[in-house]
C-alpha positions in Angstrom: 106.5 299.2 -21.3 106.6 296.4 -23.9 103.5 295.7 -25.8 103.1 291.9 -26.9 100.8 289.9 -28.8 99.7 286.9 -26.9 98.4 283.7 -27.7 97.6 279.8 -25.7 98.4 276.8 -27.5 97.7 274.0 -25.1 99.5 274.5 -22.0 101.9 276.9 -23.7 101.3 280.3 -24.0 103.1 282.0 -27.0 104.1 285.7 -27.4 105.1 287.4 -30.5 106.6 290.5 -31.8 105.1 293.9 -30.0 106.7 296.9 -29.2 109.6 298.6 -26.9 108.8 302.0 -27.1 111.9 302.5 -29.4 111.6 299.5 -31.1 109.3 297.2 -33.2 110.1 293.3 -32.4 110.3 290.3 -34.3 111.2 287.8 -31.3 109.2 285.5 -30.2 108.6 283.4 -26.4 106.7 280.9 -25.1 105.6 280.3 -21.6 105.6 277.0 -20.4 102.8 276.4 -17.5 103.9 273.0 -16.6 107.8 274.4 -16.0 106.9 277.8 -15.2 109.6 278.6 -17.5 109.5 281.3 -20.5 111.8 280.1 -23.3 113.0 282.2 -26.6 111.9 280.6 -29.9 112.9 280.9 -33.0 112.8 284.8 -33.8 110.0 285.6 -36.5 110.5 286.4 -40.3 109.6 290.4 -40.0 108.9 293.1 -37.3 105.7 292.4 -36.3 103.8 295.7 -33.7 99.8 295.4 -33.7 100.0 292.1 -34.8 97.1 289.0 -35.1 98.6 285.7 -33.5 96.2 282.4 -32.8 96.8 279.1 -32.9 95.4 277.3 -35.9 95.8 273.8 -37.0 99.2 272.6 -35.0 100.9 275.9 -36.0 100.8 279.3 -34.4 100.1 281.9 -37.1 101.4 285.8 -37.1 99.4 287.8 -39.5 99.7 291.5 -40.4 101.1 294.1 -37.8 103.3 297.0 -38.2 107.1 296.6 -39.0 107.7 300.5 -37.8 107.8 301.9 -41.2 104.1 299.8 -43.1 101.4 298.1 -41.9 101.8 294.7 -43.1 99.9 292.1 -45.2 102.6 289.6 -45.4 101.9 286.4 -42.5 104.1 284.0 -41.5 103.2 280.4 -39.2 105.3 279.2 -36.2 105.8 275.6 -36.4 106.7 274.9 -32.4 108.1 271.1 -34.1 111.0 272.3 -35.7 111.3 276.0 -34.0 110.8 277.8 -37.4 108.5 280.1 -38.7 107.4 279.8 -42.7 106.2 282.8 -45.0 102.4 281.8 -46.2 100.3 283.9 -48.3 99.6 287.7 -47.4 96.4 289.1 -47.1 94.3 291.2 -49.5 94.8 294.6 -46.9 97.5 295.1 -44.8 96.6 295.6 -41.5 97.0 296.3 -37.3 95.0 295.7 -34.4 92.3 293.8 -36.3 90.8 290.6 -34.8 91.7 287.3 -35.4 89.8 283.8 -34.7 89.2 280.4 -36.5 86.2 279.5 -37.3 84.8 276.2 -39.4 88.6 275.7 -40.0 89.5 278.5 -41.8 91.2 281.9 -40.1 89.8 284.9 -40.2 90.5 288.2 -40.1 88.1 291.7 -39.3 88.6 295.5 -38.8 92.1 296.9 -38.1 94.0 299.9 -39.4 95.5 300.4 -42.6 97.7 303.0 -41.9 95.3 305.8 -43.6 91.7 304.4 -42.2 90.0 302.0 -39.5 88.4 299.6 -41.6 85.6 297.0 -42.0 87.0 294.9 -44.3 87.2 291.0 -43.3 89.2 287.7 -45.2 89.7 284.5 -44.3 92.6 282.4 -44.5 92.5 278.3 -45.7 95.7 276.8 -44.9 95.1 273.9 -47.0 95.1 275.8 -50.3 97.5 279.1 -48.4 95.1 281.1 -49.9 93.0 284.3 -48.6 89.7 285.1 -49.6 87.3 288.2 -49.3 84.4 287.5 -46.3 81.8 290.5 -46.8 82.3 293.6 -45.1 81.3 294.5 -41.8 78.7 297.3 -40.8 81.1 299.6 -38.3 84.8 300.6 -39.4 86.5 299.3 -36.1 89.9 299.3 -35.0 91.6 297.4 -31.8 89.0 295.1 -31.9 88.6 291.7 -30.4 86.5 289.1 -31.7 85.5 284.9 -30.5 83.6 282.4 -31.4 80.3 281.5 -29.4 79.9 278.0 -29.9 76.0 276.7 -30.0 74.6 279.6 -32.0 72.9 278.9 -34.8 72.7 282.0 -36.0 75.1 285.1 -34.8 72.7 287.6 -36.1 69.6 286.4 -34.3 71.1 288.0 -30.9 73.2 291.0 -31.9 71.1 294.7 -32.7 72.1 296.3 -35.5 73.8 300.0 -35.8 71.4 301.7 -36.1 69.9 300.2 -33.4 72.7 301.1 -31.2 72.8 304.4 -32.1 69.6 304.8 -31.8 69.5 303.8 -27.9 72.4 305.7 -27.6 70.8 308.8 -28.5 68.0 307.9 -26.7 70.3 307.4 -23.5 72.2 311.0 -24.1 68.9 312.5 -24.6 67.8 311.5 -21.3 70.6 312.0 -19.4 70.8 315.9 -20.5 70.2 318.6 -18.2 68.2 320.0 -21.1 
C-alpha cells in the first residue's frame, strides 16, 4: 500500500512523493475536483517518504522527508504555473513526519525524526528572503505529528495544559483505574 503525502490547493488536491513498500517516490499528482481527473505533474527534485507538503504563497512546498538512505533537510516548491519544482533553502535539521503549517506568512516546521531521535525542534521558513530560522523549542519530543492553525486565538497558550499537567492527570487517571 502506497503511502502519500497530501495536500489542497484550491480545488486541487496535490500528492507528493510517499512510499511503495519497495520504493521511495519522487512523483508527484494532482487531483482535479472540478474534472474528477488525477493528472501526473512534473516529478519532484529528490525522493521524498515522510515528507511536509502545504501550500504556501501560490506554490506548493515539499520539505524534508526520507530519500530511503537520509532523512532530508533539503526542500524544494512546486510551481503548478510552469509544472516545475525549484530547490529553496534546506532547513537547519533534517527531518520526517514533522508538522507543517503557515502561519503570519511564514512556514513552519515542528517535531519529526531525525533518523537517531523524535525531536522538539521547530524553524520557520520566509519565502521572501528563502531563508530558515530557529522558532524555540517545544516542551514534548514528538514524532508523526500534525499540527493547524486556530484562527481567533489570541493567545495559544491560554487554552492548552502544560506537560506536566497532562501527566499528571494521567497518573491520576491510571491510578484510579487500578485494581490496586
Amino acid at each position: 500500500m502506497p503511502f502519500n503525502i497530501t495536500f489542497i490547493m484550491f480545488v486541487q488536491i496535490y500528492i507528493c512523493g510517499g512510499y511503495t513498500g519497495e520504493e521511495f517516490l519522487f512523483t508527484a499528482e494532482v487531483y482535479n475536483k472540478d474534472t474528477d481527473q488525477w493528472s501526473m505533474i512534473a516529478p519532484m527534485l529528490s525522493r521524498r517518504s515522510g515528507v511536509g507538503v502545504i501550500a504556501y504563497g501560490d506554490l506548493v512546498y515539499a520539505v524534508g522527508g526520507s530519500d530511503g538512505v537520509t532523512r532530508l533537510h533539503s526542500a524544494e516548491a512546486y510551481n503548478p504555473a510552469n509544472n516545475s519544482w525549484t530547490e529553496i533553502a534546506s532547513m537547519f535539521s533534517p527531518r520526517t513526519n514533522f508538522g507543517i503549517e503557515v502561519l503570519e506568512d511564514l512556514l513552519y516546521v515542528t517535531g519529526g525524526f531525525n533518523g537517531f531521535r523524535t525531536t522538539f525542534e521547530a524553524e520557520y521558513y520566509d519565502r521572501k528572503t528563502n531563508e530558515w530560522y530557529g522558532v524555540h523549542n517545544m516542551n514534548i519530543h514528538r514524532s508523526a505529528l500534525d499540527c493547524c492553525i486556530l484562527p481567533g486565538l489570541p493567545n495559544i497558550r491560554d487554552y492548552a495544559a502544560s506537560r506536566d499537567t497532562f501527566y499528571r492527570e494521567g497518573v491520576r487517571r491510571a491510578l484510579s483505574d487500578s485494581s490496586l
